[in-house]
C-alpha positions, 0 to 999 in steps of 0.5 A, a space after each residue: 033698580 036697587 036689586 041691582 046693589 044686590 045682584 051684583 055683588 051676589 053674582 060676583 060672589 057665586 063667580 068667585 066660589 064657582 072659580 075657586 071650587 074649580 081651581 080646588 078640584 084641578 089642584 086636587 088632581 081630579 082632572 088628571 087623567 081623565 081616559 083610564 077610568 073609561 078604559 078600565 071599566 072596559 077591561 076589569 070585567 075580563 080580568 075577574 072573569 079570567 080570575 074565576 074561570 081559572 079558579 075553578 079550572 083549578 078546583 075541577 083538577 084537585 077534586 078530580 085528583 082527589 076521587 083518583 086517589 080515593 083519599 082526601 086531603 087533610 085540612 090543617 087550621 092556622 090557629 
């Protein structure tokens, strides 16, 4: 009966760090917005993919041009 005295408190004491974490993390914005990052990991895929696909549209396009010419282009170095 006297772990009582003990479990009590230590019960008491876990509550209180438990709330105070809790009002820490709402304070710190953690719950703000809870909706875009399940709706953005959606849409950031497509994004890098459109990114890519013109990349390399673009590529196609200047090494097709530059077999037309028969001529590359001079590559300058920022120094």
């Amino acid at each position: 009966m006297d772990i009582i005295y003990v479990l009590v408190p230590l019960s008491i004491a876990l509550l209180a760090i438990a709330v105070a974490i809790f009002f820490w993390a709402v304070k710190g914005g953690q719950f703000d917005d809870l909706d875009s990052p399940a709706h953005k990991i959606l849409f950031d895929d497509d994004e890098y993919l459109n990114e890519r696909r013109e990349d390399s549209t673009a590529e196609t396009a200047d090494s097709e041009s530059d077999s037309d010419s028969g001529s590359k282009p001079d590559k300058t170095t920022n120094d």
